[in-house]
MARFI-429506 format. One line per 4 residues: number of its first residue (from 1); their letters; for each residue y, x, z of N, C-alpha, C. Coordinates in pm, 1 decimal, decimal comma, padded with zeros to 6 digits, always signed. Atoms other than C-alpha are relative to their C-alpha. Layout:
<drenpas>
NUM = a = Y:X:Z:Y:X:Z:Y:X:Z  ...;
</drenpas>
This chain:
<drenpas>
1 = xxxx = -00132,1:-00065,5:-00000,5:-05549,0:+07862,4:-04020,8:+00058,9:-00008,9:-00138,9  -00016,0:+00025,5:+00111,9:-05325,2:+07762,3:-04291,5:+00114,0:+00155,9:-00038,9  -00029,8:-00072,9:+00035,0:-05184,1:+08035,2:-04492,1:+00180,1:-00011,4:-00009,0  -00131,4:+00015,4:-00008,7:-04771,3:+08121,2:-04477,9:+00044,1:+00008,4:-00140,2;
5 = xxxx = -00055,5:+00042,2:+00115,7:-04599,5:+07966,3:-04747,5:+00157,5:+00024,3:-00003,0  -00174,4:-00056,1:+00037,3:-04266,3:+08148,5:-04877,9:+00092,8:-00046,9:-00072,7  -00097,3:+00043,6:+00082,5:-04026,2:+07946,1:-05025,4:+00112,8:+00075,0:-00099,0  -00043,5:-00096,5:+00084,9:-03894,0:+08119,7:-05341,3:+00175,3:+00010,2:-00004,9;
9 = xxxx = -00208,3:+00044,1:+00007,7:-03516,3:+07961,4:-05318,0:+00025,5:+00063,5:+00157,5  -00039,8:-00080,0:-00135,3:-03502,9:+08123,6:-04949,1:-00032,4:+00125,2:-00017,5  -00025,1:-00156,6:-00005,5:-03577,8:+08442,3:-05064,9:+00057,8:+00072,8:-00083,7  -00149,1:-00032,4:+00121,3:-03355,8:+08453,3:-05387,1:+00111,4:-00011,4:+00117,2;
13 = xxxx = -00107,1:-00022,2:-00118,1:-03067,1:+08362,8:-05061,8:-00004,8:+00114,9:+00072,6  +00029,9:-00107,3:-00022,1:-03169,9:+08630,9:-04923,1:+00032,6:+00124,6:-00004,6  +00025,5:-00106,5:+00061,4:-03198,4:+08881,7:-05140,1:+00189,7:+00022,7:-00060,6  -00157,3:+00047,6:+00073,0:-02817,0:+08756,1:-05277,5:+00079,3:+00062,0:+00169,3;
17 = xxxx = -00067,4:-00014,6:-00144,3:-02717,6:+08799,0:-04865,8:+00043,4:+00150,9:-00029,2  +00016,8:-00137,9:+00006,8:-02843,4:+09195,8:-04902,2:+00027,8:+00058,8:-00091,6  -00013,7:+00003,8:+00067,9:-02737,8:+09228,1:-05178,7:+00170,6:+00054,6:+00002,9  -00103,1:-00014,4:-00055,3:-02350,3:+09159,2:-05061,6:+00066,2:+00138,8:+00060,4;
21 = xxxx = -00020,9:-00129,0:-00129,0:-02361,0:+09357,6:-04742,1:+00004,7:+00130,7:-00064,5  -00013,7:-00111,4:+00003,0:-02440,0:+09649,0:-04895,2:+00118,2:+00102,5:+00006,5  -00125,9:-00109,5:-00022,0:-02127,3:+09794,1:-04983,6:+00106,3:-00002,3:+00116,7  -00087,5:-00011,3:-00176,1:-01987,6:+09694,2:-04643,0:-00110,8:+00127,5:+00036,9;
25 = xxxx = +00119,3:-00153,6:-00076,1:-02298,1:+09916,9:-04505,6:+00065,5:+00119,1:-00023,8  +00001,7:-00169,1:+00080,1:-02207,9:+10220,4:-04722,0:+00157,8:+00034,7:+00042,9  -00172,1:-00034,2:-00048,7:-01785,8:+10177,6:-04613,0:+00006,2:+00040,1:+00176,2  -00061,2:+00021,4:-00106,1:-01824,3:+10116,0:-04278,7:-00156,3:+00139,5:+00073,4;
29 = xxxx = +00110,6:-00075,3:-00058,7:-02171,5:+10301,8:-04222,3:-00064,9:+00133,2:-00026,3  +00024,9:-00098,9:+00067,4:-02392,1:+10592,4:-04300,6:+00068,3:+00165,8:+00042,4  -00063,0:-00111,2:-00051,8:-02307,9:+10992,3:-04219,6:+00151,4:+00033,1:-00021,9  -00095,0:-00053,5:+00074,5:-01962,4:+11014,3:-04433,2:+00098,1:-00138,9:+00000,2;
33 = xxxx = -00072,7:+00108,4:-00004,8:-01740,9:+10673,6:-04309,8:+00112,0:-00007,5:-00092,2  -00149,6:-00018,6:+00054,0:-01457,6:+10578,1:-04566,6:+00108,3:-00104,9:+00054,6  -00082,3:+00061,1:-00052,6:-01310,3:+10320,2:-04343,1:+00147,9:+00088,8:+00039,0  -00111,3:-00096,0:-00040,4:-00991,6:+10561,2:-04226,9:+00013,5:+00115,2:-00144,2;
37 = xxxx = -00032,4:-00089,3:+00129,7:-00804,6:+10758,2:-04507,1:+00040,9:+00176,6:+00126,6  -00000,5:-00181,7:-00049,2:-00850,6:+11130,1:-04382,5:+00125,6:+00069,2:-00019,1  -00120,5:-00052,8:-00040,6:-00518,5:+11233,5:-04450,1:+00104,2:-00051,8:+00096,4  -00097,7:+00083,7:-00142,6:-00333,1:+11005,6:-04187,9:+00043,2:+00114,8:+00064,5;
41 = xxxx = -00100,1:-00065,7:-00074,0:-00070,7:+11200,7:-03999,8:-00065,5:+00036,4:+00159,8  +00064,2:-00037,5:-00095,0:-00270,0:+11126,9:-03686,4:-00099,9:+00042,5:+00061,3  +00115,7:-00009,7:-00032,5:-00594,9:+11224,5:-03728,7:+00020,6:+00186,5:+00035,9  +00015,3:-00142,0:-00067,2:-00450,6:+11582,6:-03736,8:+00129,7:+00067,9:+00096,6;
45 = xxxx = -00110,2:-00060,1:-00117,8:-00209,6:+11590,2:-03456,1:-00099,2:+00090,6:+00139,9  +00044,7:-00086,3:-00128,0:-00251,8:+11819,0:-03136,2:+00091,0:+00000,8:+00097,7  -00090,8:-00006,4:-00118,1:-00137,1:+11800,1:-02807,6:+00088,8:+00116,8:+00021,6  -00102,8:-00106,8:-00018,7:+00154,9:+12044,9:-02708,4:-00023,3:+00066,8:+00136,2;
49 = xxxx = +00055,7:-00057,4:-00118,4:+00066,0:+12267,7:-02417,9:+00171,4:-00023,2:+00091,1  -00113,2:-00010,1:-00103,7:+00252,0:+12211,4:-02102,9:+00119,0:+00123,5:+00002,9  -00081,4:-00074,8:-00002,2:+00587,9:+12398,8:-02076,8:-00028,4:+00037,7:+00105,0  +00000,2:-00116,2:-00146,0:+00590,0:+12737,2:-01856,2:+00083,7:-00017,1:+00089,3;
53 = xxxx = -00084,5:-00027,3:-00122,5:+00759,5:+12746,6:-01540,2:+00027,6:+00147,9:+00046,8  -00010,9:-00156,2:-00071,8:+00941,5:+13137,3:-01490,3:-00089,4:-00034,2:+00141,3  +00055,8:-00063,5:-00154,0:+00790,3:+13285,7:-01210,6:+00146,3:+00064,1:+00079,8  -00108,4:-00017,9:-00106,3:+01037,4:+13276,3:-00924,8:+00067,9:-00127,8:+00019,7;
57 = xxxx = -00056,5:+00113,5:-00002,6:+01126,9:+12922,5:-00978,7:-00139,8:-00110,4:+00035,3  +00076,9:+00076,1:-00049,9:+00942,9:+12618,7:-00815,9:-00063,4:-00105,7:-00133,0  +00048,4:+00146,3:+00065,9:+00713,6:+12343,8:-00996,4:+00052,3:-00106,7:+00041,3  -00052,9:+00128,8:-00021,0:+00880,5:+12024,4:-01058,8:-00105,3:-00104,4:+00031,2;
61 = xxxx = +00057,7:+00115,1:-00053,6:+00757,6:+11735,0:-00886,9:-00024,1:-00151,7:-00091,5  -00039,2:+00122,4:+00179,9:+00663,8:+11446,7:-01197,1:-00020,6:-00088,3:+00082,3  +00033,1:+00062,9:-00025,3:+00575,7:+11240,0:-00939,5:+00116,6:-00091,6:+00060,4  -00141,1:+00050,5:-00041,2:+00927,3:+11149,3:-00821,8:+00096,8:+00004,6:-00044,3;
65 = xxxx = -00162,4:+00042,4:+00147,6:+01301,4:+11065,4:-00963,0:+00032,8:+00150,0:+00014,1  -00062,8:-00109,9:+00034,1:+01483,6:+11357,2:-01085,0:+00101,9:+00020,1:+00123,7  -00104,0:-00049,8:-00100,1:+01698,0:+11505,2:-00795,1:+00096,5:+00075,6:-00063,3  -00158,4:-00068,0:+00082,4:+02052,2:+11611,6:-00928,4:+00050,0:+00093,9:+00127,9;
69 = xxxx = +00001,4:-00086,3:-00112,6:+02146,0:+11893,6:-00726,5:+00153,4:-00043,9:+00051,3  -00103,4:+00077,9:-00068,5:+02488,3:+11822,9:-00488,4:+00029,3:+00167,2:-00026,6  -00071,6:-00103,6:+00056,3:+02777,1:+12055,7:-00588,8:+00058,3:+00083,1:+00125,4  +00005,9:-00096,7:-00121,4:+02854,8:+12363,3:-00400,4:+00146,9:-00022,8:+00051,2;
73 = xxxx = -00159,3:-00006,1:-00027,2:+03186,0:+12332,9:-00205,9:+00049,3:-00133,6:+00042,9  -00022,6:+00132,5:+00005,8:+03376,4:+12036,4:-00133,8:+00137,0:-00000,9:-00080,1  -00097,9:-00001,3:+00097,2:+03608,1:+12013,5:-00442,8:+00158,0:-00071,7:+00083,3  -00126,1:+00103,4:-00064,9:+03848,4:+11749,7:-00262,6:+00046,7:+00086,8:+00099,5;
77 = xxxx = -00050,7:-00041,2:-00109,4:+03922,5:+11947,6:+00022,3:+00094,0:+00094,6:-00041,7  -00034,9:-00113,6:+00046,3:+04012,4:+12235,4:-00218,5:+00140,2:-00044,5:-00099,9  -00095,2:+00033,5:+00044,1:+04279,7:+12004,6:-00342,0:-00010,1:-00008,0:-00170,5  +00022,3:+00045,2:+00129,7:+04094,5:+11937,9:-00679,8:-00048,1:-00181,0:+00023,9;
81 = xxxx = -00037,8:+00132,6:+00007,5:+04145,5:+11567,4:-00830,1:-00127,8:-00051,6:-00053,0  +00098,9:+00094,8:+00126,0:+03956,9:+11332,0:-01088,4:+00085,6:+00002,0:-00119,3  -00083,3:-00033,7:+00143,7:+04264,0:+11429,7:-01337,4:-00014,8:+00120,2:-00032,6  +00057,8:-00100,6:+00067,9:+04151,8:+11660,0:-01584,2:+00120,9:+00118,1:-00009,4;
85 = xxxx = -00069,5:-00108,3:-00050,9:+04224,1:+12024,2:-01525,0:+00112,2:+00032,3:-00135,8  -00128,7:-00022,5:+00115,8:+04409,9:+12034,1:-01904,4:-00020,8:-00124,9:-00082,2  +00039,0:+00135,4:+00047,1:+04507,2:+11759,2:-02105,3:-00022,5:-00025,1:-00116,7  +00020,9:-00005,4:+00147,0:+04408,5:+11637,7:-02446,7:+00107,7:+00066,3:-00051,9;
89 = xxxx = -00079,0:-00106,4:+00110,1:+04571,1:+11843,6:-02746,6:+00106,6:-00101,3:-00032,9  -00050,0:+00108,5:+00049,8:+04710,9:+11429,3:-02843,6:+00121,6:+00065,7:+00098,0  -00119,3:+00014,5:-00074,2:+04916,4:+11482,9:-02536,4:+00061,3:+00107,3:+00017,2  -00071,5:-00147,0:-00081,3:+04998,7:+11878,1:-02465,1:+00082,8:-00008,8:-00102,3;
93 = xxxx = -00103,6:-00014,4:+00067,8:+05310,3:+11924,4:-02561,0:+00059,6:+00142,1:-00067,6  -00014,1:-00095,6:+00050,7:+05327,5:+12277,6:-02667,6:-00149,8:+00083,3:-00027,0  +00101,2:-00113,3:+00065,1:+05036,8:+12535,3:-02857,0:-00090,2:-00048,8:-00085,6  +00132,6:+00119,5:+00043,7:+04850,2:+12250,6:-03040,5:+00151,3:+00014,3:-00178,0;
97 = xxxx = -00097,7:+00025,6:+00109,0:+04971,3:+12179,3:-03412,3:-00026,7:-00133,6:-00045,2  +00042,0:+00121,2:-00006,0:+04998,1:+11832,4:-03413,8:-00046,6:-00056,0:-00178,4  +00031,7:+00011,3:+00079,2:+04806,4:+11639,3:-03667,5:-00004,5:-00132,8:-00083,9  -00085,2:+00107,5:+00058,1:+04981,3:+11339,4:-03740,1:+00116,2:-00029,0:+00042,0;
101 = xxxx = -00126,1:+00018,1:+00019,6:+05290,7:+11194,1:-03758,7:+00008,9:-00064,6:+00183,2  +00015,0:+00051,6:-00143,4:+05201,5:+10979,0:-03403,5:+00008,7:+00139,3:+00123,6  +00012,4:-00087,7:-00043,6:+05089,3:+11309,3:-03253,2:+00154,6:+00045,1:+00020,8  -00104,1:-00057,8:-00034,2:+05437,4:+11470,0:-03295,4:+00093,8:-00037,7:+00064,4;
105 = xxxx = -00094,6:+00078,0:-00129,0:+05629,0:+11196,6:-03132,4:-00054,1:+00012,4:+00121,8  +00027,3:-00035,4:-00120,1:+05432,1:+11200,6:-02873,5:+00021,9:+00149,2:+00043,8  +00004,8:-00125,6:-00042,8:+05408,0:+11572,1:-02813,8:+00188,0:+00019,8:-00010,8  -00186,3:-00020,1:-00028,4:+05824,4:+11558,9:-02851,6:+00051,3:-00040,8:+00090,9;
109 = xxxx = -00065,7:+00087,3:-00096,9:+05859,9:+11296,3:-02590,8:-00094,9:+00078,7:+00137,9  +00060,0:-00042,5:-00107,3:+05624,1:+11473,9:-02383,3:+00052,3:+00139,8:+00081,3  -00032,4:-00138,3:-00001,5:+05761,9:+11823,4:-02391,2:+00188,8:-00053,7:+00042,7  -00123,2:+00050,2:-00012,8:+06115,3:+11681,9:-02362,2:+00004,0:-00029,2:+00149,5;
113 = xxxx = +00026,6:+00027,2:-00146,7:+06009,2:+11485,4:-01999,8:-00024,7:+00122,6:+00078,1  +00021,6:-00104,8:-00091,5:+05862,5:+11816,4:-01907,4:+00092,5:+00130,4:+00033,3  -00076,5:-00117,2:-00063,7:+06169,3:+12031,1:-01946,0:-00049,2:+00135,9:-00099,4  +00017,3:-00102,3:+00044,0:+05997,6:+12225,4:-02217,1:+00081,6:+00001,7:-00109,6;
117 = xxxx = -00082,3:-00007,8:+00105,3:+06275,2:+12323,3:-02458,9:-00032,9:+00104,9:-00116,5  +00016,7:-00059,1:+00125,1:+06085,7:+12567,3:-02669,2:-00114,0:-00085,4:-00096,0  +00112,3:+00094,8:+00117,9:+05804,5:+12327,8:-02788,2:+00068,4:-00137,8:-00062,8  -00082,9:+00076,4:+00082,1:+06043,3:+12064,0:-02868,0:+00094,2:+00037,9:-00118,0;
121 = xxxx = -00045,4:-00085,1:+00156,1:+06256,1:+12292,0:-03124,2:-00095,2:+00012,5:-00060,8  +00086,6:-00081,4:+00125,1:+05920,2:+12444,5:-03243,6:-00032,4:-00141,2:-00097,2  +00026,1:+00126,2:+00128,6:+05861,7:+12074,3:-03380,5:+00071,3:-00052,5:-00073,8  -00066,6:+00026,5:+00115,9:+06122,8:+12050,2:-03579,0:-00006,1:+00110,1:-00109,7;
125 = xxxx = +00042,3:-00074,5:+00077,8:+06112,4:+12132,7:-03915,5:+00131,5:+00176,0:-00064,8  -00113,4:-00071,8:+00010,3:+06299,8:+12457,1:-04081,3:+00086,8:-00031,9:-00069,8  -00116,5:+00058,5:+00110,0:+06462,4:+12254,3:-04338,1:+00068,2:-00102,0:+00103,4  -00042,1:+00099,2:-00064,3:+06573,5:+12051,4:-04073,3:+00179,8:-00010,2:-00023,6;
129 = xxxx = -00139,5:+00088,1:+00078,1:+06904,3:+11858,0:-04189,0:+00088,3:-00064,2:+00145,4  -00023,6:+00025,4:-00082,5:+07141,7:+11815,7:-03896,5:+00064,4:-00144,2:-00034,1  -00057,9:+00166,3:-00025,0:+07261,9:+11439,3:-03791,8:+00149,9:-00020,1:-00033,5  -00149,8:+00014,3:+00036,0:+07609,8:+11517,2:-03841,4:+00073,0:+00153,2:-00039,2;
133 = xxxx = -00047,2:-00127,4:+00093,5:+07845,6:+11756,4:-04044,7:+00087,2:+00084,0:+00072,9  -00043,2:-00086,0:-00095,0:+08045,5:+11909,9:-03734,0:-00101,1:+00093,8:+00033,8  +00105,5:-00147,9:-00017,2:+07721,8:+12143,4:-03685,0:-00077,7:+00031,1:-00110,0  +00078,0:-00044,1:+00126,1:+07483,5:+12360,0:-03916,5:-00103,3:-00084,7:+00127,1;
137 = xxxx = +00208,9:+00005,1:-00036,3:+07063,0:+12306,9:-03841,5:-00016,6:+00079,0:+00167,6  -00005,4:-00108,3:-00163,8:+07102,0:+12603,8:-03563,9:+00080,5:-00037,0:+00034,7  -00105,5:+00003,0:-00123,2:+07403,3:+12513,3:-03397,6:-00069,6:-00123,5:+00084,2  +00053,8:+00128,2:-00047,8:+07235,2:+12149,4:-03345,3:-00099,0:+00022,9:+00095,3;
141 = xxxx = +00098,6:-00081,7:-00056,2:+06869,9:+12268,7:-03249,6:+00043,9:+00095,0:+00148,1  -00030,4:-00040,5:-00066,1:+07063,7:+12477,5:-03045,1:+00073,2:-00073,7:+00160,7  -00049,8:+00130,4:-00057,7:+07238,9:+12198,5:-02870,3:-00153,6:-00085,7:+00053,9  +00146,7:+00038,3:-00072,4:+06909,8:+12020,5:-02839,7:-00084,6:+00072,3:+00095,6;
145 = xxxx = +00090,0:-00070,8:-00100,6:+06758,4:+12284,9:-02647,1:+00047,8:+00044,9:+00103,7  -00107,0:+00081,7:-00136,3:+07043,5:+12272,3:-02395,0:-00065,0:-00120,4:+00063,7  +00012,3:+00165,6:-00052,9:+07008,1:+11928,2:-02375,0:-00123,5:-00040,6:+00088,4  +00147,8:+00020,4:-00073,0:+06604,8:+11924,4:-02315,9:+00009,0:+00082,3:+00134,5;
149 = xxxx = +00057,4:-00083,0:-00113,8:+06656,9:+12217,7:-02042,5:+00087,4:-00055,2:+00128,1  -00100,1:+00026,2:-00099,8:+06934,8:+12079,1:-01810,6:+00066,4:-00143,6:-00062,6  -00088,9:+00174,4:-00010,0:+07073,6:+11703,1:-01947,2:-00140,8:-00101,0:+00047,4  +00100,3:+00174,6:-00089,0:+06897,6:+11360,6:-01821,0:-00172,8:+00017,9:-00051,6;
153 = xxxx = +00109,5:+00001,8:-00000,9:+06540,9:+11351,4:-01814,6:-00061,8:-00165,2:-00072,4  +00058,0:+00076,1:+00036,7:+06376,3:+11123,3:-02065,2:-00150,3:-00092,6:+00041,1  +00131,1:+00069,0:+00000,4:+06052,8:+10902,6:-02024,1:-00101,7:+00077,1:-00060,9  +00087,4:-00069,8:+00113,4:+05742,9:+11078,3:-02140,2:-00088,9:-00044,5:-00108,3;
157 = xxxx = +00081,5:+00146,5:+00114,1:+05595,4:+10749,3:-02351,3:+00156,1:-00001,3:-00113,7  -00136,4:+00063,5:+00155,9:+05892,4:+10641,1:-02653,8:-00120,1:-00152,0:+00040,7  +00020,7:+00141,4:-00038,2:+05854,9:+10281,3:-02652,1:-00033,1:-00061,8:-00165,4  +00026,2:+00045,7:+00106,1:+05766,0:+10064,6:-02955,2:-00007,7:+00031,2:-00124,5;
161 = xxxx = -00046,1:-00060,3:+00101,6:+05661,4:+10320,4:-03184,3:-00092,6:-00062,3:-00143,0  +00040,7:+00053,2:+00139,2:+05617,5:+10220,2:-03563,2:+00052,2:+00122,5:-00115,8  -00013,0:-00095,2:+00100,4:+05539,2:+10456,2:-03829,1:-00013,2:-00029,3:-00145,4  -00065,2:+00012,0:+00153,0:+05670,0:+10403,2:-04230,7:-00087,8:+00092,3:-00086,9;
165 = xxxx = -00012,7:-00128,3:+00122,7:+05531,6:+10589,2:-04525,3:+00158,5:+00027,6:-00046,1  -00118,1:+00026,2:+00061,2:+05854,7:+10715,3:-04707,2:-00024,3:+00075,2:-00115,9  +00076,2:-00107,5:+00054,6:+05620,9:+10918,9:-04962,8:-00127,6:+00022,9:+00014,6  +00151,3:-00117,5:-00025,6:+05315,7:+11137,3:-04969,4:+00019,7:+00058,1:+00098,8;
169 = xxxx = -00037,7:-00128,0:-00118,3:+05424,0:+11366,5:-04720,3:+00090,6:-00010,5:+00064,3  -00134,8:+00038,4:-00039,6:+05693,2:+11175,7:-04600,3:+00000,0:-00096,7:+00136,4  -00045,0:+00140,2:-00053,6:+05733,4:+10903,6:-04279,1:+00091,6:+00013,9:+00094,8  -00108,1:+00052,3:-00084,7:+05974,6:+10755,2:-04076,2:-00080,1:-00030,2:+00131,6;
173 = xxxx = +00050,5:+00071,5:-00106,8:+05881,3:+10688,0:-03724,0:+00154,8:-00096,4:+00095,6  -00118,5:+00072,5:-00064,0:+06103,2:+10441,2:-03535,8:-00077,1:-00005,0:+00153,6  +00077,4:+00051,0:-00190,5:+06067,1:+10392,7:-03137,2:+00110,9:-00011,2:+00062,5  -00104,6:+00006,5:-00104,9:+06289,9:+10352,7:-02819,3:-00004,4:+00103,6:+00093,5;
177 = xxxx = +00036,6:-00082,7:-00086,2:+06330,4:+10643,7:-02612,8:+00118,5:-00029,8:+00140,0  -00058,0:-00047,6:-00102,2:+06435,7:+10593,3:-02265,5:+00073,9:+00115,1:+00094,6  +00030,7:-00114,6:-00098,6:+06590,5:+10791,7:-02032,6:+00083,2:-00074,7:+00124,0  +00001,2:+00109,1:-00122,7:+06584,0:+10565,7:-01687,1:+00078,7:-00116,9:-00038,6;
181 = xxxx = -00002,9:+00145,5:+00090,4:+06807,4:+10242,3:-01757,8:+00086,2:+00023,7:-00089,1  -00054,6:+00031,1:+00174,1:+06954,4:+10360,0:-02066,8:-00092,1:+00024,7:-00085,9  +00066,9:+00011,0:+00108,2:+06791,4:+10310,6:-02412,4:+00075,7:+00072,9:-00102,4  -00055,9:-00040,1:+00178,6:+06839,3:+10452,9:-02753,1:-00137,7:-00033,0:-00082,7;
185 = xxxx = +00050,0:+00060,7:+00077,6:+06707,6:+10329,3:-03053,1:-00030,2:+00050,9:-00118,9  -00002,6:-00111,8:+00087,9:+06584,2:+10622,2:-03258,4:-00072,3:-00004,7:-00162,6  +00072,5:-00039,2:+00065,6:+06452,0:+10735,8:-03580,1:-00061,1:+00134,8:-00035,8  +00053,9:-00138,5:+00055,4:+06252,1:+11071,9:-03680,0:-00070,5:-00034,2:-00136,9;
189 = xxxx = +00014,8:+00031,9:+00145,7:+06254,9:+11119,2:-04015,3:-00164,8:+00168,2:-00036,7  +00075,8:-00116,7:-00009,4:+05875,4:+11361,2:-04045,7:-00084,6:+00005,8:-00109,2  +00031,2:-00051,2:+00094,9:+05731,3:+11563,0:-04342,4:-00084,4:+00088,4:+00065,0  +00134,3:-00072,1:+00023,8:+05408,8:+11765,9:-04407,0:-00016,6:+00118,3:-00042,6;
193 = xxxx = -00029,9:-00170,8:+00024,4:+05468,5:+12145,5:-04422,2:-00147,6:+00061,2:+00030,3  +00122,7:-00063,4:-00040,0:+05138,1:+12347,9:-04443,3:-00123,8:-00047,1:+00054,9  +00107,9:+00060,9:-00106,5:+04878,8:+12095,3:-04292,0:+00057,0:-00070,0:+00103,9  -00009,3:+00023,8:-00130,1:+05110,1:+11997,7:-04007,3:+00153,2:-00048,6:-00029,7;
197 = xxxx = -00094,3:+00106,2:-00006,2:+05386,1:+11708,6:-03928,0:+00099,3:+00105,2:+00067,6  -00160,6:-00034,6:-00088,5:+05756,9:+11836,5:-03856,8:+00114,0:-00074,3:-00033,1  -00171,1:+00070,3:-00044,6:+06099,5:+11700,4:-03758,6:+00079,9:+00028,2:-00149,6  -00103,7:-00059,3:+00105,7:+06313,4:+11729,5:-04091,9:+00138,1:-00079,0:+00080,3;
201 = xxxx = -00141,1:+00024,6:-00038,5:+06583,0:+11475,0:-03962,4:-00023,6:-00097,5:+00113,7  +00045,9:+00102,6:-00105,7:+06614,7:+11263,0:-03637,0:+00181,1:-00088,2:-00036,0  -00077,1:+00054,2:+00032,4:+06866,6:+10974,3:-03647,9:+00006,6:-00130,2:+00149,1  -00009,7:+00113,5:-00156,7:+06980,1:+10714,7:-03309,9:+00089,8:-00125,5:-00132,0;
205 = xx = -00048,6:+00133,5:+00059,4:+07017,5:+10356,1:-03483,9:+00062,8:-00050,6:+00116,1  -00120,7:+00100,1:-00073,1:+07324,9:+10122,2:-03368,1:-00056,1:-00098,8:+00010,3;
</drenpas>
């Protein structure tokens, strides 16, 4: 029996192998692992306990689509529409303080179509400068609010409106205001009193 012969260069390789490894061993192995950094966000999360259900109300079903409940009544029958019960502030023509210069034309042409003759005065301003020198500010205004309650019924759109700076606090709006097939070809001259657009002068271009 011949005796086992250890080759010294295979066990210097070896010893160089174990040598290596070790500090993998000691990262990855051993009672105290440092592979994972211990403060990570997820190592100390916790589940959230199911939400309560009052008592007197049923358990929802997770196992099926959400059921939307069907509305009590039959709205349509009751002579309700799909047009909203009030309308934007852009468009109401009286209790709103309009908040641009666009806003007030509209809300003038709107209130005008509807026959409302006190929200069309309230948008003009108090310095308001009448169009011509046969009336004061009030006699005019006054005249205008005639006019809106009992003369021809305007369009409630103005037609091609274009708004000017004429200032800081100053613009011109130009548009066309109908009223059925006649035209006029207006200007409102509107300034910035307190936060809020008013009428100083209105003017019908030739």
């Amino acid at each position: 029996m011949k005796p086992l012969v250890v080759n010294s260069c295979a066990l210097r390789k070896l010893s160089w192998i174990f040598v290596l490894a070790l500090p993998l061993l000691a990262a990855c192995g051993g009672s105290e692992p440092t592979c994972t950094d211990p403060d990570e966000p997820y190592l100390g999360a916790r589940s959230n306990p199911q939400l309560h259900v009052p008592d007197g109300m049923t358990q929802p079903n997770r196992s099926e689509a959400l059921a939307i409940p069907a509305e009590k009544g039959d709205k349509k029958q009751a002579g309700h529409t799909s047009c909203l019960d009030e309308p934007p502030s852009y468009f109401r023509s009286s209790g709103t303080v309009a908040r641009s210069p666009e806003e007030v034309v509209a809300s003038w042409a709107q209130a005008w179509a509807s026959r409302e003759a006190d929200a069309v005065v309230a948008l003009y301003s108090a310095h308001f400068v009448a169009p011509t020198d046969t009336a004061g500010a009030s006699a005019w205004l006054e005249q205008r609010r005639e006019q809106v309650a009992t003369g021809p019924v305007p369009d409630s759109m103005v037609q091609g409106l274009k708004v000017e700076p004429d200032g800081a606090d100053r613009r011109i709006a130009s548009f066309t205001q109908r009223f059925g097939v006649n035209a006029l070809k207006k200007q409102l001259v509107l300034v910035r009193e307190s936060g809020s657009w008013r009428i100083v002068e209105e003017r019908v271009a030739m």
